[in-house]
Legacy VTK file of the C-alpha trace (Angstrom):
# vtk DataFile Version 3.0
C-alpha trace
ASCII
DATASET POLYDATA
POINTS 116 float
17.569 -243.903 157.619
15.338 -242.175 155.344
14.397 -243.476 152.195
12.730 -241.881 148.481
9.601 -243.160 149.214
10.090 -241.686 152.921
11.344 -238.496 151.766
8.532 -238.136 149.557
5.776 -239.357 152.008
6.721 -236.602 153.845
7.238 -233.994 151.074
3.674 -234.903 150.237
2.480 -234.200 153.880
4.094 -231.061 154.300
2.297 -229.889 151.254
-0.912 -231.198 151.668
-1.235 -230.122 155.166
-0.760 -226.354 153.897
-3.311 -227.327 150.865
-0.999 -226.283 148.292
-1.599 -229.110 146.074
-4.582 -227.282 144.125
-0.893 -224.908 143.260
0.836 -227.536 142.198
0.762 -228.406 138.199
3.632 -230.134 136.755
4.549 -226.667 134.851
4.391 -224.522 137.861
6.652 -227.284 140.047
9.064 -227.866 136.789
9.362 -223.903 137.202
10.418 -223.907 140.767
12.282 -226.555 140.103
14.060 -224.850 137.587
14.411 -221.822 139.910
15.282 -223.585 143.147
18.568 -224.864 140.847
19.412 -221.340 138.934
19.331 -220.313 143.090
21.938 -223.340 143.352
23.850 -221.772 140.856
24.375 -218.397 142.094
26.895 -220.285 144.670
29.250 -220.491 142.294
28.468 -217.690 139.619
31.108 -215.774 138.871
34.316 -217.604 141.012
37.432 -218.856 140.168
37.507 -222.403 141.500
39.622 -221.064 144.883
36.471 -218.760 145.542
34.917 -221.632 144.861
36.781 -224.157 147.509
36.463 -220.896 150.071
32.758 -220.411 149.207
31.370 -223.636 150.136
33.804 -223.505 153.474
31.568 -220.911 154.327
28.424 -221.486 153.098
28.101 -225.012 153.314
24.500 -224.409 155.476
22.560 -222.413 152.334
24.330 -224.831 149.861
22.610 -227.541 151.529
19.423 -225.820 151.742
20.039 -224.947 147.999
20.140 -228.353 147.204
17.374 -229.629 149.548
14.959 -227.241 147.543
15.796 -229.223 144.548
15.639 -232.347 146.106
11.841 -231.314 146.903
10.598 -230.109 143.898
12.372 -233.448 141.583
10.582 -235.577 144.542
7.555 -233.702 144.484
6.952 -233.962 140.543
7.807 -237.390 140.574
5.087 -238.072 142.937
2.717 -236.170 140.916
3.632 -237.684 137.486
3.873 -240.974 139.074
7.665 -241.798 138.196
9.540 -243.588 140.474
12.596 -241.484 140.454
15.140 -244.128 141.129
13.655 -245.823 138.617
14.091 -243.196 136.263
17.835 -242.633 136.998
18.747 -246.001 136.797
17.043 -246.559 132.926
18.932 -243.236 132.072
21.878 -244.529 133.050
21.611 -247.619 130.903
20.841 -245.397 128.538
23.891 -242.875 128.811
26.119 -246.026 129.525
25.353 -247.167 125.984
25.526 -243.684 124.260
28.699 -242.673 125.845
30.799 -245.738 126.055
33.874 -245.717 128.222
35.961 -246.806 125.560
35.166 -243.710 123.624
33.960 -241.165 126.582
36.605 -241.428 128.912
38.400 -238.492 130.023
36.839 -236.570 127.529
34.824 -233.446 128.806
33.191 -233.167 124.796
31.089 -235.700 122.495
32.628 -238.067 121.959
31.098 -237.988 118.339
33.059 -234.939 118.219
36.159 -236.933 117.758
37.487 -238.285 114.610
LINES 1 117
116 0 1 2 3 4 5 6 7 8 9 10 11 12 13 14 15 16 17 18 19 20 21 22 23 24 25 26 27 28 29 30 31 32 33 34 35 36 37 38 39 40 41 42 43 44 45 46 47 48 49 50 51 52 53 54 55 56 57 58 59 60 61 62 63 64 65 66 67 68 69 70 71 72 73 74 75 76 77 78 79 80 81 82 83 84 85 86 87 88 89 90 91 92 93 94 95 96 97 98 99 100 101 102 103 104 105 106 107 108 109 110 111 112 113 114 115
């Protein structure tokens, strides 16, 4: 079973095998990251949530790769900024566990601030 730290070993190998680390700046990977996701996106631009249920059905495959390409670029920052990204996630979810408290965020899909 592969782990984060796997995962990113090898992200890191791939890369520097192919010397494309001297392309790699936090901007420029925050950009294809950004891209990589809008690409995610384009799955479900534009469908009603049965063309939704039907589109993955049948495109399961580039879904996955959709959301592999993420999965590199988030793993490959990381590395590069030196965050440990399960790290990360688990202090923002402290954090979003305190700012949106069941009590007052549950089943709500706005702020709940928004509520009076």
């Amino acid at each position: 079973m592969l782990t984060i730290k796997g995962l990113s070993r090898k992200i890191i190998h791939f890369r520097n095998a192919r010397d494309w680390a001297q392309f790699h700046n936090p901007k420029d990977v925050a950009i294809s990251l950004t891209l990589e996701a809008a690409e995610l996106l384009e799955h479900f631009q534009w469908k009603n949530p049965a063309e939704i249920e039907k589109h993955i059905k049948s495109n399961k495959s580039e879904i996955s790769d959709e959301i592999a390409d993420v999965l590199y670029y988030v793993l490959l920052l990381s590395h590069d900024l030196g965050i440990d990204p399960l790290k990360a996630l688990s202090a923002k979810l402290k954090k979003n566990a305190k700012k949106y408290p069941v009590r007052k965020a549950k089943g709500r899909h706005t702020k709940y601030t928004e509520y009076k």
